[in-house]
Structures are given as structure tokens and as C-alpha cells.
TORKOL-4160 file (C-alpha; in steps of 0.2 Angstrom, whole numbers, padded with zeros to 4 digits, m for minus):
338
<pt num="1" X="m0225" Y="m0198" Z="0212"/>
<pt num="2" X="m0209" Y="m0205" Z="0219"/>
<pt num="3" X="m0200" Y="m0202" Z="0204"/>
<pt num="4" X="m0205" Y="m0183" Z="0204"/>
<pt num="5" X="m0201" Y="m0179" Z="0219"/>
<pt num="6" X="m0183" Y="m0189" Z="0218"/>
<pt num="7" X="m0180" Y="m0177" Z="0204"/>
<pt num="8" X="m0186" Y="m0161" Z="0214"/>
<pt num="9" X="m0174" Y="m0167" Z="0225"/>
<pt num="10" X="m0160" Y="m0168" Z="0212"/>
<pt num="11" X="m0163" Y="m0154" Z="0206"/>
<pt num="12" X="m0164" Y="m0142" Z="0220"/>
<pt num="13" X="m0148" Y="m0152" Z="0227"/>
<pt num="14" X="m0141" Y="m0150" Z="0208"/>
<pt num="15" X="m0148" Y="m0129" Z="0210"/>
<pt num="16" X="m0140" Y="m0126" Z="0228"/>
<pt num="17" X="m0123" Y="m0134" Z="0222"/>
<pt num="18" X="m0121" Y="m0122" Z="0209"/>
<pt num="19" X="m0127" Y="m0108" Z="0223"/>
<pt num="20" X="m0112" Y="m0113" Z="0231"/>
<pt num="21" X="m0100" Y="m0114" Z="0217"/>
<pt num="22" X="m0105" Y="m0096" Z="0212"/>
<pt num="23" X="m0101" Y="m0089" Z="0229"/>
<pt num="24" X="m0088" Y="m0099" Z="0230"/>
<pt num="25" X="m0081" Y="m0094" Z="0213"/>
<pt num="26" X="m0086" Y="m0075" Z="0218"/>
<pt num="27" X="m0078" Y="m0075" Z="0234"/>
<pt num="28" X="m0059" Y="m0083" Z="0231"/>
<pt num="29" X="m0058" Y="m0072" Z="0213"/>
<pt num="30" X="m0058" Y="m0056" Z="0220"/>
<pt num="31" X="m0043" Y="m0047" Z="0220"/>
<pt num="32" X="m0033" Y="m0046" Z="0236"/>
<pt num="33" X="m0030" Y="m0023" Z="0234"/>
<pt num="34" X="m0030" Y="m0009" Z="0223"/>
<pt num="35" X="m0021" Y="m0006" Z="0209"/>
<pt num="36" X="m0007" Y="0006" Z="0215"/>
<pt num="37" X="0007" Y="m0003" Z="0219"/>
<pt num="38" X="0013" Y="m0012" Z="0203"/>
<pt num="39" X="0025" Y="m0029" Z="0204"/>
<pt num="40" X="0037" Y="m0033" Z="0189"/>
<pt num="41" X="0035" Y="m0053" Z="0193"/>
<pt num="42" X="0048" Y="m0063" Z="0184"/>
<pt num="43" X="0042" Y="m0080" Z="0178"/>
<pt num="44" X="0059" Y="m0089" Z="0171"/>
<pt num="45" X="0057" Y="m0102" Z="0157"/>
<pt num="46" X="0053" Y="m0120" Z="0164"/>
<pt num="47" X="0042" Y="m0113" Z="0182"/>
<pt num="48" X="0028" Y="m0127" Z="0186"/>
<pt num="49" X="0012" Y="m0119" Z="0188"/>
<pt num="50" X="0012" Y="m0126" Z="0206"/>
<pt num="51" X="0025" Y="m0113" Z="0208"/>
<pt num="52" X="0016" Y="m0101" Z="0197"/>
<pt num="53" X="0002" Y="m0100" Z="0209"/>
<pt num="54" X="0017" Y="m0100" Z="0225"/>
<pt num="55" X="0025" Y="m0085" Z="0218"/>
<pt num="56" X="0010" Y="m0075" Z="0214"/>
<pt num="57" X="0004" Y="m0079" Z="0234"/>
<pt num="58" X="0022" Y="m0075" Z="0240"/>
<pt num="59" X="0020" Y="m0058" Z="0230"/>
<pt num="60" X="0002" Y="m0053" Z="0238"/>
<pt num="61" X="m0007" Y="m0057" Z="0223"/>
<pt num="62" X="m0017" Y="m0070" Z="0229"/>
<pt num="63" X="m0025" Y="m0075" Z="0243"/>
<pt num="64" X="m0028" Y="m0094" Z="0239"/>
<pt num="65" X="m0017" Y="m0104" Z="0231"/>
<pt num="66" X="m0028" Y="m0119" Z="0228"/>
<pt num="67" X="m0041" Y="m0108" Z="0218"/>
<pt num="68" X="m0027" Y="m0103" Z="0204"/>
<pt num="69" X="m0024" Y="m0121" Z="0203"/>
<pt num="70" X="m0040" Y="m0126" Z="0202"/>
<pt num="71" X="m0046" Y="m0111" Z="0186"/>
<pt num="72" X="m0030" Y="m0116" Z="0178"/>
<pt num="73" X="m0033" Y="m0136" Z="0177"/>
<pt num="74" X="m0050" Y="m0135" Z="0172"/>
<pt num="75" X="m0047" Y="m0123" Z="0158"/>
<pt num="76" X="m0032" Y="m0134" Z="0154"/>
<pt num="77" X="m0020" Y="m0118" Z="0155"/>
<pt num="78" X="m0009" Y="m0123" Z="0169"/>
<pt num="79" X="0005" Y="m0128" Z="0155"/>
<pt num="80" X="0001" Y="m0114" Z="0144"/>
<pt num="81" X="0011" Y="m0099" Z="0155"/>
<pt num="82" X="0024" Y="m0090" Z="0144"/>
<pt num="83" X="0038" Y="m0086" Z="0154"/>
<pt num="84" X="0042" Y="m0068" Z="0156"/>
<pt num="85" X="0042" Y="m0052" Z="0166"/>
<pt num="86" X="0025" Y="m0045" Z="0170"/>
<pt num="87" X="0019" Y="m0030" Z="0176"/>
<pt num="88" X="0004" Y="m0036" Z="0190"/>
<pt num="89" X="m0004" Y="m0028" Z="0203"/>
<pt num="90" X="m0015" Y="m0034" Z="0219"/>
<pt num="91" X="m0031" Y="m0025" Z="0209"/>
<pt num="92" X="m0032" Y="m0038" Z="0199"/>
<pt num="93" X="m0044" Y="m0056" Z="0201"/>
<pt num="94" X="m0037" Y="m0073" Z="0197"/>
<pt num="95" X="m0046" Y="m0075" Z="0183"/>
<pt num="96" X="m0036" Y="m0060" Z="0176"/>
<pt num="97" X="m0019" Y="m0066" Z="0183"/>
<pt num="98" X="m0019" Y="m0081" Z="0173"/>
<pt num="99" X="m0028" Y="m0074" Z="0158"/>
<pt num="100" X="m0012" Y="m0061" Z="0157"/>
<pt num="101" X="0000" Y="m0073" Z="0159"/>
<pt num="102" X="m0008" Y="m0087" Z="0147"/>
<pt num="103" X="m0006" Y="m0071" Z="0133"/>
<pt num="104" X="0010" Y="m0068" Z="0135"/>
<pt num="105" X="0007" Y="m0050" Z="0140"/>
<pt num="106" X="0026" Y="m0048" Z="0147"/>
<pt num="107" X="0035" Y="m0031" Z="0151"/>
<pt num="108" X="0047" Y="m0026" Z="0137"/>
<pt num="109" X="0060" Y="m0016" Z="0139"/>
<pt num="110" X="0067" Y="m0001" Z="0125"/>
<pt num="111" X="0085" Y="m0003" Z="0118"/>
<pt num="112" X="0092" Y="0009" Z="0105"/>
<pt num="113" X="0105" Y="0004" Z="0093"/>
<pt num="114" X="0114" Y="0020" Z="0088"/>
<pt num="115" X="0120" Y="0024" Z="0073"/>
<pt num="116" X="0139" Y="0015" Z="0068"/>
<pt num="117" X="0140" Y="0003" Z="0081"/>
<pt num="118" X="0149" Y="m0013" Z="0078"/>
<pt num="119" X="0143" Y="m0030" Z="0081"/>
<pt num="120" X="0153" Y="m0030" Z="0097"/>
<pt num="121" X="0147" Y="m0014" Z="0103"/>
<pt num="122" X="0128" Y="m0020" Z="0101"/>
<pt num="123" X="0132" Y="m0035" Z="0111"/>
<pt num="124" X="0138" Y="m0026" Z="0124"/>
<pt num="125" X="0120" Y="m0015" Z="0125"/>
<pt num="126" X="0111" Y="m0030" Z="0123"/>
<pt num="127" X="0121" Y="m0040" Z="0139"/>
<pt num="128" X="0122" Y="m0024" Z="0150"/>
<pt num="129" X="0102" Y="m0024" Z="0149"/>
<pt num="130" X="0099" Y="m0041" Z="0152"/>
<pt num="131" X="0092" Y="m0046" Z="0136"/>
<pt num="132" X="0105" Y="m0058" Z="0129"/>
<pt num="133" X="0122" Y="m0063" Z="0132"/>
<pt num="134" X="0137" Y="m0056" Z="0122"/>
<pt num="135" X="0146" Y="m0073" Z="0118"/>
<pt num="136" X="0127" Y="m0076" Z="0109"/>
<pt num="137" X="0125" Y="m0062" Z="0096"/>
<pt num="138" X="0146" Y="m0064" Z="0093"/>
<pt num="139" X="0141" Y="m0084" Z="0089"/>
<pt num="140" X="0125" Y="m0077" Z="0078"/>
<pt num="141" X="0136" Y="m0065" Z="0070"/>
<pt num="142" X="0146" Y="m0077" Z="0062"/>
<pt num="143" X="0134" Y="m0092" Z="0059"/>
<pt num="144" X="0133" Y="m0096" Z="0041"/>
<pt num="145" X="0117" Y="m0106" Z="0043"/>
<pt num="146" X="0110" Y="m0091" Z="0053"/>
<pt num="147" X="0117" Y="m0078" Z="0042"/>
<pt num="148" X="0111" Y="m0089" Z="0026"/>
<pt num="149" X="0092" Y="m0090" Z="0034"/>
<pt num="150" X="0092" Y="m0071" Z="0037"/>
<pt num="151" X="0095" Y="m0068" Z="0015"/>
<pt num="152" X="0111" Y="m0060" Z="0019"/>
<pt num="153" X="0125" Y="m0066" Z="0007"/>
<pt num="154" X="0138" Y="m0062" Z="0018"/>
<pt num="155" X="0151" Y="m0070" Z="0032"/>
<pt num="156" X="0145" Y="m0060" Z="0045"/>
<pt num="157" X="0131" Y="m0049" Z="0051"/>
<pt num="158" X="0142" Y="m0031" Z="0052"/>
<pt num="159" X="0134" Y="m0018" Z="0040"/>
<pt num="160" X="0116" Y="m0027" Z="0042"/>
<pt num="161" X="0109" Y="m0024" Z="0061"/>
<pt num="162" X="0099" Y="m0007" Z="0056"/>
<pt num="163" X="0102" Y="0004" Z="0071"/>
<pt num="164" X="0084" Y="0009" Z="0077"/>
<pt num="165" X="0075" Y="0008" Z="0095"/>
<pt num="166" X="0067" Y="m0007" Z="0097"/>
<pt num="167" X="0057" Y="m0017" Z="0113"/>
<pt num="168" X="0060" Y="m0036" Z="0117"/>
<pt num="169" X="0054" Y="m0042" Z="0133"/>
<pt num="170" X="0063" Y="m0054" Z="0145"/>
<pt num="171" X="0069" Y="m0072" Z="0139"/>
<pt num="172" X="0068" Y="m0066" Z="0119"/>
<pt num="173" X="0080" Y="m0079" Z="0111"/>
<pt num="174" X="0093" Y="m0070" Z="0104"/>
<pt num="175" X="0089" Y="m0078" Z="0086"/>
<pt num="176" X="0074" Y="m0067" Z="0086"/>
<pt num="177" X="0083" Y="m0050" Z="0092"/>
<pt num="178" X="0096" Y="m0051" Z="0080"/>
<pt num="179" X="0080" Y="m0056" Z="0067"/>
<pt num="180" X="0072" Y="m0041" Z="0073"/>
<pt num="181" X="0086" Y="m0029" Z="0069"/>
<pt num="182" X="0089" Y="m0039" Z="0052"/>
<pt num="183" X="0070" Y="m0036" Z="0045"/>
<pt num="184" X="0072" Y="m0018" Z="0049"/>
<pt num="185" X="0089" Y="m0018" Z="0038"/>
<pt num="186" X="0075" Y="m0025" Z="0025"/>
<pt num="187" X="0062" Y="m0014" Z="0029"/>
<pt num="188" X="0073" Y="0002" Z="0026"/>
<pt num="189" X="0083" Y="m0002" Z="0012"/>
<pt num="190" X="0070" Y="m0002" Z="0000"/>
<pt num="191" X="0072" Y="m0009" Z="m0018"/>
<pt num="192" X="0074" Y="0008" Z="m0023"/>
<pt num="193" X="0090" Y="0010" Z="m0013"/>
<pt num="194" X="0097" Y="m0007" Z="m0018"/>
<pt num="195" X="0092" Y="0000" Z="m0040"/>
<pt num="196" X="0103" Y="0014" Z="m0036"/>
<pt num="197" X="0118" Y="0003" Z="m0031"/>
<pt num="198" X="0116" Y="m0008" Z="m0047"/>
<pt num="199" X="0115" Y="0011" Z="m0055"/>
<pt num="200" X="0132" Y="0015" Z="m0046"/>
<pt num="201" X="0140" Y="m0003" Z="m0052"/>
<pt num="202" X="0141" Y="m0007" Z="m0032"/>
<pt num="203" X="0135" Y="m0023" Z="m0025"/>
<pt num="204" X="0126" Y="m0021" Z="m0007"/>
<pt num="205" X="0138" Y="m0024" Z="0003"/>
<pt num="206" X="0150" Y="m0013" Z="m0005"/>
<pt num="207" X="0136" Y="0000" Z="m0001"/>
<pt num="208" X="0135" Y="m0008" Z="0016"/>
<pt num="209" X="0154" Y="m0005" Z="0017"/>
<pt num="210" X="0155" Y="0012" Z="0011"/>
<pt num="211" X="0141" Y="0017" Z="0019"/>
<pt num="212" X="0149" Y="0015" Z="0037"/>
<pt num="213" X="0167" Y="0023" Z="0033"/>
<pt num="214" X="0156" Y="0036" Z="0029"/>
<pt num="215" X="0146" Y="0036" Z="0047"/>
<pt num="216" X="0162" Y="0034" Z="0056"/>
<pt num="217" X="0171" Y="0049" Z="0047"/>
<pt num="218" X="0159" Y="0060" Z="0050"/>
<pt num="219" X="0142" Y="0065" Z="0062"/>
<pt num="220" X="0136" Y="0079" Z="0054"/>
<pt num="221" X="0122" Y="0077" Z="0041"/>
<pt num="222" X="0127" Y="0090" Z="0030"/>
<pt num="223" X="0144" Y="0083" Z="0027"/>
<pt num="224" X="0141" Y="0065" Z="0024"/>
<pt num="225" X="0137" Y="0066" Z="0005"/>
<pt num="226" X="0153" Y="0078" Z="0004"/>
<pt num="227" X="0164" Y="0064" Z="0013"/>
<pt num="228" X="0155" Y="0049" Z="0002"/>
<pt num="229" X="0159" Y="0061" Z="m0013"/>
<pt num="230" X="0179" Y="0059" Z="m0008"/>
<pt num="231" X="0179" Y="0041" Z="m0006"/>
<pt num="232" X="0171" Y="0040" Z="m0022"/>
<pt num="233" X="0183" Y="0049" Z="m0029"/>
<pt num="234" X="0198" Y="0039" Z="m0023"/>
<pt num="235" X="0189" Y="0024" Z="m0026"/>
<pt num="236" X="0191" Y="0031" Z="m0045"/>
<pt num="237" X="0208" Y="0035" Z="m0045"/>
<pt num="238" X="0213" Y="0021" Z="m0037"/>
<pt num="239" X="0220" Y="0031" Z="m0023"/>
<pt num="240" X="0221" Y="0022" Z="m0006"/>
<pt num="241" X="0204" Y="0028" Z="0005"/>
<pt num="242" X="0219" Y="0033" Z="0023"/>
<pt num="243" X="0203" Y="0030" Z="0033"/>
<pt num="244" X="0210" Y="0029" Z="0051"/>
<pt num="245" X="0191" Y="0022" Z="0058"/>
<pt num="246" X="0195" Y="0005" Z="0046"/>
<pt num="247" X="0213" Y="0005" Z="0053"/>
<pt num="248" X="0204" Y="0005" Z="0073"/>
<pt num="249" X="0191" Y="m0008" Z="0066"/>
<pt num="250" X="0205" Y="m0020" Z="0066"/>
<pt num="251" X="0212" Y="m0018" Z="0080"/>
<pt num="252" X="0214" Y="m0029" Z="0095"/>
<pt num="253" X="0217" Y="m0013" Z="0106"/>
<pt num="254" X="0212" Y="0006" Z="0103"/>
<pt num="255" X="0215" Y="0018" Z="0118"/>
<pt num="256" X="0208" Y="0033" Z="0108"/>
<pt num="257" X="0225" Y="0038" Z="0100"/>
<pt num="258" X="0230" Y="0032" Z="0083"/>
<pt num="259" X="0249" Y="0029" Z="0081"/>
<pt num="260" X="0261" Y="0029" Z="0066"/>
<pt num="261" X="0262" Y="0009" Z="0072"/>
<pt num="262" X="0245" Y="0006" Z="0069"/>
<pt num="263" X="0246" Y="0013" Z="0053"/>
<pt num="264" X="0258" Y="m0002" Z="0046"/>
<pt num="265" X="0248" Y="m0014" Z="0053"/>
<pt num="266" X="0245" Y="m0028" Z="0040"/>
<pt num="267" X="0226" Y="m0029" Z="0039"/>
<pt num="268" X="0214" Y="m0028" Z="0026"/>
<pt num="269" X="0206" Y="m0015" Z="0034"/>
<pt num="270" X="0221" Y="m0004" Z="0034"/>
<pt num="271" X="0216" Y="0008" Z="0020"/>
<pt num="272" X="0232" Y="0016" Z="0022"/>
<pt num="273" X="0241" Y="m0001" Z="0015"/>
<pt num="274" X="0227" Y="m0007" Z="0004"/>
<pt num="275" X="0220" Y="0002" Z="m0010"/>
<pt num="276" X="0200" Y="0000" Z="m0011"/>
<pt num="277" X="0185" Y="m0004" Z="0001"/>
<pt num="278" X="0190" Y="m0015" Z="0015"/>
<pt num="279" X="0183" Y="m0033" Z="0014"/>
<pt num="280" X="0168" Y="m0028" Z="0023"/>
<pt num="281" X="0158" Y="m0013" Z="0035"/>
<pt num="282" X="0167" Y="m0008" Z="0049"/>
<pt num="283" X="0149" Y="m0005" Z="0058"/>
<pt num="284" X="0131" Y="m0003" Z="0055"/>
<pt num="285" X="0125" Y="0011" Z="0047"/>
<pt num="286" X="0111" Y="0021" Z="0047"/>
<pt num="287" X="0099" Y="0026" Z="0032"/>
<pt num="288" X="0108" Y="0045" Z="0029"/>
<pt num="289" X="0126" Y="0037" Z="0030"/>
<pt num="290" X="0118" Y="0022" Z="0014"/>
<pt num="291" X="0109" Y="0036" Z="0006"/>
<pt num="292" X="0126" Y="0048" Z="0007"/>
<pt num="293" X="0135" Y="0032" Z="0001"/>
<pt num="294" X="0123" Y="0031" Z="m0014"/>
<pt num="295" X="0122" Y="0047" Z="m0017"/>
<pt num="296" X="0138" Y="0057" Z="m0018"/>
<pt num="297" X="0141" Y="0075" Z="m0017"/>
<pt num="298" X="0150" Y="0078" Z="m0035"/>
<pt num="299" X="0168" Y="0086" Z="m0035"/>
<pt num="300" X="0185" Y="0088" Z="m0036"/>
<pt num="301" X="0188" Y="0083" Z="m0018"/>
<pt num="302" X="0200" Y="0071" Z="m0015"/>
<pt num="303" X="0205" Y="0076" Z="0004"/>
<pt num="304" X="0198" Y="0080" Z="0019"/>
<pt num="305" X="0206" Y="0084" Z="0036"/>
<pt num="306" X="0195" Y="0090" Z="0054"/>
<pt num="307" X="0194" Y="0105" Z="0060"/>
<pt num="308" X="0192" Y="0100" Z="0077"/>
<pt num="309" X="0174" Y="0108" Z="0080"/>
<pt num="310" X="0167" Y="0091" Z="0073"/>
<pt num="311" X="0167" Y="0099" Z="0054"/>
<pt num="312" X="0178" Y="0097" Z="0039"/>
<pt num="313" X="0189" Y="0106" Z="0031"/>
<pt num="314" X="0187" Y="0099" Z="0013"/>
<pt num="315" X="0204" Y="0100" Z="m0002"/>
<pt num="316" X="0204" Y="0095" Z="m0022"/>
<pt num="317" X="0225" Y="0093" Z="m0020"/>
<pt num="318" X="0237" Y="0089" Z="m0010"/>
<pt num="319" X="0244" Y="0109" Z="m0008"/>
<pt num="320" X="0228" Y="0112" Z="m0003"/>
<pt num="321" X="0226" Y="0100" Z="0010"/>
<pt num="322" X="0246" Y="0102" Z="0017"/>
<pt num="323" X="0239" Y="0121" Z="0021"/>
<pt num="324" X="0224" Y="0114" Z="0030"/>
<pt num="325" X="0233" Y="0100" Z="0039"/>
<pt num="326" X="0245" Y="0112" Z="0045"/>
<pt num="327" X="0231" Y="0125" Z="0047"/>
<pt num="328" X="0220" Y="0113" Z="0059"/>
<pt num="329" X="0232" Y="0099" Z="0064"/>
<pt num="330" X="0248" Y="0104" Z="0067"/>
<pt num="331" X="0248" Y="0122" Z="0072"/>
<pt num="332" X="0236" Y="0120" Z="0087"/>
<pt num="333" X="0245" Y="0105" Z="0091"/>
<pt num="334" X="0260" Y="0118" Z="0093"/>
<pt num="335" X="0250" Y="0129" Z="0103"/>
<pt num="336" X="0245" Y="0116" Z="0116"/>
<pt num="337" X="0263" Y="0110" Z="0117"/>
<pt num="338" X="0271" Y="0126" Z="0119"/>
């Protein structure tokens, strides 16, 4: 009888315990507001989960720190945060705080990559967001070991960072961005594409090459199987490509106007000096500039000079193009200066 009632006892103790550690565990997870006022929260690699639990309190997202602390050591999470940004809110309960930050479920931010940019000019988008620092994707783009992991044959990463919008969050390694654009690069240039440059006796990185002359030529869509055609052409003849974009690449200093000085400069890139492709792209393409590159516009065109509207006039010989120079270049050059 003594035994019976010592268990009666245990158990009603044992029942009004976990009475209390429901309405303990109702009362301290409930969220502090609504859900109107949404915080970006920055959690930086390396922050304790003591400091977790401070930040989210200092922030108005919880009431008791001790709580956090004590769901995220008995459900062995409190070194299982992933740093990052988070978009939280004073609507939400402490159970879902943590369960957020345990997945990772960070705020990522939209970069685009525009079409024929250089390596140095995605670094520079890259650190003015925030995202990585420009001395890192400069490294990256000349790391062999990266480079070699990436299946890329080449000495650098110009020509292969696929310009595209893409979303990283906060604290992304830059090894993963510069994955990221690479597996695009992949993704787009399909083993179809890469048939037709064996079909055209190029390699890819002549393509690659090729490819963005041709995007810094021109802009519009309509003309860049017409420029691709030219180069072609000259490539043929063995006539120098006089690409003023491969003359800037190689320059320390471009102001905006290209000078008779810059086109002695001894460079491999100076395709006024030097007769075929330069040694490598000048940026990164797009897929209709490697299309354009693999497919040329057939014809006798040789030359081609702008016709200041953002078009181009188009020639087959030199008499042609002298008129259209002198038609497009020098004549309202004359206007201004007069």
C-alpha cells in the first residue's frame, strides 16, 4: 500500500512537472510582435551562440535570453548557426529563430554580370556589393590549382566567368562565387557549341577569344555575326585584326580616347602590330557574341568603321572603306572642329 501510494506520489509530482514545463515552454516561446517590421540581422562567421542569443535580445527578437540558450543546448544546435544575414522579424517564436538560423535560411543579395566585362571589372561589382574583396577574385583568377580544379585549361579565368544574374548571400567564399559563374560558363556552352569549334578548326579558347572582340566591337545583335564574319576573314588572309578594344585591354591607363601612341604599344594584344588572335579573351562574353564567333555572317568584308549611331558601316576593300572613314570619321570630326 505504501509502495502504491509512493508512486501516486511520483507520478503526480512527475505529471505537475511536465504541467509546468509546458507552460513554461508556452509562455517564453512566444514571439515578442508582429511581423511588420523586418530586421536584416548580420551573424559574422565565428559569433558564439551566447552572443547569438545577446544579439537577437539587443534586436527585440527575444524576450529571454536564457530560454534560446537553453532550446539550443538540448537540441545540441548551439554550434550548428551558419553565419549570415537574416531577414527576422519580432512575429516570430524562438523555436523558429533558431530553426531559421540552424538552415541557413540567409538573405542573398542579386548581382549581374553584364555582358563583356573583364575580370577586373567583376571584381569591382563584387567588392562595391559587399560580397568579396577585389584582391580575392584577382588571386582566383590567376591560381593555376584553382583554375586547373574548375576544368579550364587555361592561365587565367578571362573568357570563362559567364555573365548572367546570379544571388549569393553574405560570407559566400569567393571560391564558390567564382565557381558559380564557371558552372554557368559549362552549363551554357553546350557540347554542341564546343562540336561546331572543332567543325571551325578553333580550340575553345580561340572561340572564347574571338568571341569577346566581337562583344567589345559591337552591341547590336544584328551586327555581331557580320563583325565575327570580318575577323574571320582576316584571320584568313592573314591580315592583322586593328581591334582598338585588344589595344585598351592591355593597357595600364585608358581615359576613353585612343591615341596613335597606344597603337605602337608592344603588346600581344595590340592587333595592330600583331597578326592573329591575341593570346587570350579581352573579357567575358555572352552566349550571342560565342554563337556570332562560331557562326559567321559569310562575305567579302574585310572592314568595318562606326557610324557613330552605335552601327556599322560594313566594306570588301580598302577604297570602300577610305570613303566610309572619311564619310563617318573624319568629315564630322571636321564639322565639330570648325
Amino acid at each position: 500500500m505504501r509502495l502504491f501510494k509512493r508512486l501516486v506520489l511520483v507520478g503526480l509530482l512527475a505529471g505537475i512537472a511536465g504541467l509546468l514545463g509546458i507552460l513554461v515552454f508556452v509562455e517564453f516561446n512566444r514571439p515578442l510582435g508582429t511581423s511588420d517590421s523586418v530586421q536584416l540581422v548580420d551573424i559574422p562567421p565565428g559569433t558564439a551562440f551566447t552572443q547569438v542569443s545577446h544579439l537577437l535580445h539587443n534586436k527585440g527578437l527575444l524576450g529571454t535570453e536564457w530560454f534560446f540558450k537553453v532550446l539550443g543546448r538540448v537540441q545540441r544546435l548551439d554550434r550548428k548557426i551558419i553565419p549570415g544575414e537574416y531577414q527576422l522579424h519580432a512575429g516570430m517564436k524562438p523555436t523558429e529563430l533558431l530553426k531559421t538560423l540552424v538552415e541557413g535560411e540567409v538573405h542573398q543579395y542579386s548581382v549581374t554580370i553584364p555582358e563583356g566585362y573583364n575580370v577586373v571589372q567583376i571584381a569591382d561589382i563584387l567588392d562595391q556589393k559587399g560580397l568579396a574583396e577585389k584582391r580575392d577574385i584577382l588571386r582566383l583568377n590567376k591560381d593555376r590549382g584553382f583554375i586547373s580544379s574548375l576544368k579550364i585549361t587555361a592561365s587565367t579565368l578571362e573568357g570563362y566567368l559567364f555573365p548572367d544574374t546570379y544571388r549569393f548571400a553574405r560570407y559566400t567564399p569567393p571560391e564558390s562565387i567564382v565557381r558559380a559563374f564557371v558552372a554557368r560558363f559549362h552549363e551554357m556552352v553546350t557540347p554542341e557549341l564546343q562540336a561546331q569549334a572543332k567543325v571551325m578548326g578553333m580550340t575553345l579558347q580561340e572561340v572564347l577569344t574571338l568571341a569577346s572582340v566581337v562583344e567589345k566591337e559591337t552591341g547590336l545583335a544584328a551586327e555581331r555575326s557580320l563583325v565575327s564574319g570580318v575577323f574571320h576573314n582576316r584571320l584568313r588572309q592573314n591580315i592583322p585584326l586593328q581591334s582598338d578594344p585588344t589595344v585598351i585591354y592591355a593597357l595600364e591607363y585608358f581615359d576613353g580616347n585612343i591615341r596613335k601612341a597606344d597603337l605602337a604599344v608592344n603588346s600581344p594584344y595590340n592587333t595592330y602590330k600583331v597578326r592573329g588572335l591575341p593570346p587570350g579573351p579581352i573579357a567575358n562574353p555572352g552566349l550571342a557574341a560565342i554563337q556570332a564567333a562560331l557562326y559567321p555572317t559569310p562575305s567579302d568584308y574585310v572592314y568595318f568603321v562606326s557610324r557613330n549611331d552605335g552601327s556599322h558601316k560594313f566594306s570588301a576593300t580598302l577604297a570602300e572603306h577610305n570613303k566610309a572613314v572619311d564619310k563617318y570619321q573624319r568629315r564630322p570630326r571636321s564639322k565639330q572642329s570648325s
